[in-house]
DOKE-374003 format. One record per residue (C-alpha): residue number from 1; residue in three letters; chain; x, y, z. Coordinates in pm, 1 decimal. Layout:
residues N
REC,NUM,Ala,A,X,Y,Z .
...
This chain:
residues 67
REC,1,Unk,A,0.0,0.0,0.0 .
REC,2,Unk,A,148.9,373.0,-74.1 .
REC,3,Unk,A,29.5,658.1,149.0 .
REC,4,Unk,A,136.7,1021.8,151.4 .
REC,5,Unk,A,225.4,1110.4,476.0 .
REC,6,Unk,A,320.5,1487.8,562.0 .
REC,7,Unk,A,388.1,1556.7,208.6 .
REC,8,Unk,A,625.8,1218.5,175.0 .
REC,9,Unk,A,515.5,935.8,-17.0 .
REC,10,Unk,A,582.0,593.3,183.7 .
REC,11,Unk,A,558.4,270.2,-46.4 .
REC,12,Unk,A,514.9,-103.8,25.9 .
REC,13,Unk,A,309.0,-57.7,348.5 .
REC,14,Unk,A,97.6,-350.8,452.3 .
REC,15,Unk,A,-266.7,-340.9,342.8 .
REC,16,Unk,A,-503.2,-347.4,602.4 .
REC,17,Unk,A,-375.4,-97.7,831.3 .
REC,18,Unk,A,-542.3,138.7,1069.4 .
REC,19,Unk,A,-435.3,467.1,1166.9 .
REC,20,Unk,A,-321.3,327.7,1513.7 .
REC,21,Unk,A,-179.8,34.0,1330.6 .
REC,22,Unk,A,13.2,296.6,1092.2 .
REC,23,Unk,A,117.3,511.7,1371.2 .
REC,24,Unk,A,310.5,188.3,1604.7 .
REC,25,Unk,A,470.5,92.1,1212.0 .
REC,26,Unk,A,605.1,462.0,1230.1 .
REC,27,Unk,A,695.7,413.8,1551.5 .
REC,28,Unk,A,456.4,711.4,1705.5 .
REC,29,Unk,A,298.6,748.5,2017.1 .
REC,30,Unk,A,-116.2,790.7,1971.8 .
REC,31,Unk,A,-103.4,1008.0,2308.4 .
REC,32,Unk,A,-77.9,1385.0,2190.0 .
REC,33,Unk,A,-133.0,1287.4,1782.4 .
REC,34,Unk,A,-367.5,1476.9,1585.3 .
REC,35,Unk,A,-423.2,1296.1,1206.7 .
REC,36,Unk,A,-611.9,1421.1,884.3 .
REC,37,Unk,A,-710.2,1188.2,639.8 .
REC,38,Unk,A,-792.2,1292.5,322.4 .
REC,39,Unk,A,-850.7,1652.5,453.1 .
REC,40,Unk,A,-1061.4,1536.6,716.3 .
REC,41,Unk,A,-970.3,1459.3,1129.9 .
REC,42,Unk,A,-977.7,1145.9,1237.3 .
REC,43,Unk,A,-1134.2,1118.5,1575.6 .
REC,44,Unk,A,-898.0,970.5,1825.9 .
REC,45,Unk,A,-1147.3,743.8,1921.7 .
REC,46,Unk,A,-1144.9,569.2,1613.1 .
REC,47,Unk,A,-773.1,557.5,1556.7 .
REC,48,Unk,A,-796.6,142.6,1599.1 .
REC,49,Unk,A,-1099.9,126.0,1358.2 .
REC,50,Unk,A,-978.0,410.7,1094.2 .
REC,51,Unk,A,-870.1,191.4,756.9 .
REC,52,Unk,A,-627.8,321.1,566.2 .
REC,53,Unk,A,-675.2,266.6,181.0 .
REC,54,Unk,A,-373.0,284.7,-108.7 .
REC,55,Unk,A,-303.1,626.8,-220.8 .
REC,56,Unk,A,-455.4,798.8,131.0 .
REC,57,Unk,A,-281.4,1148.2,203.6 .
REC,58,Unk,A,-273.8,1194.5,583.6 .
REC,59,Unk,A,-73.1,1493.0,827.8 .
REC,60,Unk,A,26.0,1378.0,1142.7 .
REC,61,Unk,A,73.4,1617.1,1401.8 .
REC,62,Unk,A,275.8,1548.3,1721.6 .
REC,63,Unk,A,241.8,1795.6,1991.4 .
REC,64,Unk,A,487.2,1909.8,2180.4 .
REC,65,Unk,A,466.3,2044.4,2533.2 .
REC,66,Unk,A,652.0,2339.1,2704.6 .
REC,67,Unk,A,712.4,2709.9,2787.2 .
């Protein structure tokens, strides 16, 4: 499967994956990540439910805490 993530295309990911599923392959935390998916938010809440399909374009945002 080939998503766009952040502008970046990423080839030969496994089909069938969620956006949770995506975000542990990428190695990112779920706590303090906001995602768009095909110009729309994805609620947290469905993170584990969320499939991705070939050719998606998703932004993930990781916020960062401080002052």
């Amino acid at each position: 499967m080939n998503l766009v993530i952040n502008g970046e295309e990423h080839t030969g990911l496994p089909a069938g994956l969620t956006v949770a599923a995506l975000l542990k392959h990428l190695n990112l935390p779920e706590r303090k990540i906001a995602v768009e998916r095909n110009l729309q938010v994805v609620p947290k809440s469905t993170f584990g439910k969320a499939l991705l399909s070939d050719g998606d374009r998703l932004e993930i945002i990781h916020f960062i805490g401080g002052g």
